[in-house]
Every structure is written in C-alpha cells, then in structure tokens.
C-alpha positions in Angstrom: 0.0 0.0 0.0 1.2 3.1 -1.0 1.8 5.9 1.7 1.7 9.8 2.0 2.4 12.2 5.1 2.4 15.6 4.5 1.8 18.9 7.1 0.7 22.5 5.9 0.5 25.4 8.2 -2.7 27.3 7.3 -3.7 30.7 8.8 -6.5 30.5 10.3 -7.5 28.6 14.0 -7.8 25.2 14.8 -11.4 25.7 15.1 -11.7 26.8 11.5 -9.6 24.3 9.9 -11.0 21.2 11.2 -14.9 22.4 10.6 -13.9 23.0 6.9 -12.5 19.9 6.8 -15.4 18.2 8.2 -17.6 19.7 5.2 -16.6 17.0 3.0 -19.3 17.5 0.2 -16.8 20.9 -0.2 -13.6 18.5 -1.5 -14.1 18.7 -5.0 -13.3 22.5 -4.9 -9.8 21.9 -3.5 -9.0 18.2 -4.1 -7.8 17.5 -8.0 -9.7 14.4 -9.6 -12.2 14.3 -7.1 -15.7 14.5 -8.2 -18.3 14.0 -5.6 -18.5 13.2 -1.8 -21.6 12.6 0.4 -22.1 12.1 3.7 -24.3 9.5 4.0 -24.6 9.5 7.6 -22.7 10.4 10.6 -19.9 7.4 9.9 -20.2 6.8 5.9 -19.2 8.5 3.2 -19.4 8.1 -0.2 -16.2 9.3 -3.0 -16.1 9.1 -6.8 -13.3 10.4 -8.2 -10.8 9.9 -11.4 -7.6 8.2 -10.4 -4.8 8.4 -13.2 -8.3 8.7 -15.8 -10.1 5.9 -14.4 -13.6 6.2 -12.6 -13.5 5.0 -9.6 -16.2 5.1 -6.7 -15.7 3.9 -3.3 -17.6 4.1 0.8 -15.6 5.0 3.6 -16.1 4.8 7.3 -15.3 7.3 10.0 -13.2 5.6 12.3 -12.1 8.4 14.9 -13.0 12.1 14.8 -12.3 14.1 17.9 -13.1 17.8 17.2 -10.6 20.1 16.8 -7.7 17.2 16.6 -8.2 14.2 14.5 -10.7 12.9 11.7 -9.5 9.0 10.6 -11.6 6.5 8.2 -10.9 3.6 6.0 -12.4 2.4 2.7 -15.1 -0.1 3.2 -15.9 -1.0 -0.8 -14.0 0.0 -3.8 -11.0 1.8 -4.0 -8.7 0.6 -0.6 -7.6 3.4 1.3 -7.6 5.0 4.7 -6.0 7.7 6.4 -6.4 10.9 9.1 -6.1 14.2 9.0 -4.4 16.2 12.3 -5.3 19.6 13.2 -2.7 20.9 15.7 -2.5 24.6 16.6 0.6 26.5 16.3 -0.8 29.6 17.7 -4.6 31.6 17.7 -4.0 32.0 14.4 -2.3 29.4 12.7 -2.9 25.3 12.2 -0.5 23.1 11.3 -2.8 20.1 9.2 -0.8 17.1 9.4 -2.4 14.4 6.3 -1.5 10.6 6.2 -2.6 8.5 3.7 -2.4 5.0 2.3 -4.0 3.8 -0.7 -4.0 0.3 -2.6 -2.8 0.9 -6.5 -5.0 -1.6 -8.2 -4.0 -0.8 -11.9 -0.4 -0.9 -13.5 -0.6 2.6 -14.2 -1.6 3.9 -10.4 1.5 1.1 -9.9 3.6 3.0 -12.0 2.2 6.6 -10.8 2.9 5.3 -7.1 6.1 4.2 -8.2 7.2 8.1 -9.6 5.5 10.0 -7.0 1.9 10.5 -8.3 0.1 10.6 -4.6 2.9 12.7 -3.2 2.7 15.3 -5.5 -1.2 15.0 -5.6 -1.6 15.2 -1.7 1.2 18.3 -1.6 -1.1 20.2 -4.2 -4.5 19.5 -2.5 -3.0 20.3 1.1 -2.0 24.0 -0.4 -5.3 24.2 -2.3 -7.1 23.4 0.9 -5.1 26.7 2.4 -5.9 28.7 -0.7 -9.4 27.7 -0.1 -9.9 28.3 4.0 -7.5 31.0 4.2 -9.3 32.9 0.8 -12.7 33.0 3.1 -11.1 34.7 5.7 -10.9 31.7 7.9 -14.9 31.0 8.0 -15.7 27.8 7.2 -18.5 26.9 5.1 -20.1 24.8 8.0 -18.7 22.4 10.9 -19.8 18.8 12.1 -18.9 18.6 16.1 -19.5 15.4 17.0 -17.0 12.4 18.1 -16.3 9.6 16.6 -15.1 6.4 18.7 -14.0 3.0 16.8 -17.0 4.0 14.1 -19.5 4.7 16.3 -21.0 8.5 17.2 -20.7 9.3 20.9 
C-alpha cells in the first residue's frame, strides 16, 4: 500500500480548519480528480473520483473524529484506502494540518504513478489548495460537524 504524510501550516484557528474539513461534500473544490462526496450518515461517506483517468467510486467509514484534533476513516468497498487528517495549533492564528494517507494501486498505471511519485505530488497540491481555499474566506468555514467519533461509532 502506498503511503503519503504531509503537514501544511494554514492561517486561520484550529477551530476553523477542522470544521472546513469536516464539510466533506466541499472536497471537489480543493481536491484534484475528485468529483463528488456525500455524507451518508454520521460514519459513511461516499467518494467518486478519477484516479490516473479511471472512474473510480468507493464508501468510507469514519473511524475516529475528535473535534478540533483528528478525523481517521478507511475504505469499506471500492478503492482501498484509509488515512487521518491532524489539526494541531501553532498559535490563535495558525494550524499546522498534518495528512496521512495509504491507498492500494489496483491498476499498473496507479502502480507506475505510485512508483514516480503520483500521490505525493497529488496530496502536496490539495493540502495547499485546501489553504488557498480556507484562508481565501477569511478563515470562515463553510459549516462544521462537532460530533465524536469512537471506533466508528458516534458518541
């Protein structure tokens, strides 16, 4: 399984970064080739995206979310994946967001794009568009989703 850590600083507060990130319907407008999310319900969401040109469509589960600090899922159909996404506050003003994430390359070209750095470079951009994005509405986010998460179920 391939794997991807990367950290951005964004300017705005914890408090902002981690409710944008919780709007996940809002990834398509800073996450290249993906095309839809939905929340399905407080745990499941549902992705389709292109992956080196290739449709592909997968559910995830919400493993851990602990407002303010920590969102983590896995794939549960389609596409293997998982990962989580850390929101730790350098100051009032300014959020480090701290990305891992593994994903299974199922075809011999996301085999060859793993192999030359694809994800890397794909993770890198959509952590600086995400910036672009929070930072370019002031720090509002478009919404926020506050409740916990524990071993997939809501507490």
């Amino acid at each position: 399984m391939a794997r991807v850590e990367k950290s951005i600083d964004v300017n705005v507060p914890v408090r902002s970064a981690y409710d944008q990130w919780t709007q996940f319907e809002t990834f398509p407008q800073f996450m290249e080739g993906v095309k839809e999310v939905r929340q399905e319900d407080d745990t499941r969401l549902y992705w389709k995206a292109e992956v080196m040109g290739k449709q592909e469509e997968w559910d995830a589960k919400i493993t851990e979310q602990v407002p303010d600090r920590k969102i983590a899922w896995h794939s549960v159909s389609g596409a293997a994946n998982a990962g989580e996404v850390t929101f730790q506050p350098m100051s009032d003003t300014t959020t480090r967001v701290n990305l891992r994430l593994e994903a299974e390359p199922s075809s011999m070209g996301e085999k060859v794009g793993d192999a030359v750095g694809v994800l890397d470079r794909q993770v890198k951009s959509d952590l600086e568009k995400f910036k672009h994005f929070i930072e370019s509405r002031s720090g509002e986010a478009t919404g926020g989703w506050r409740r916990e998460i524990d071993r997939g179920q809501p507490s």
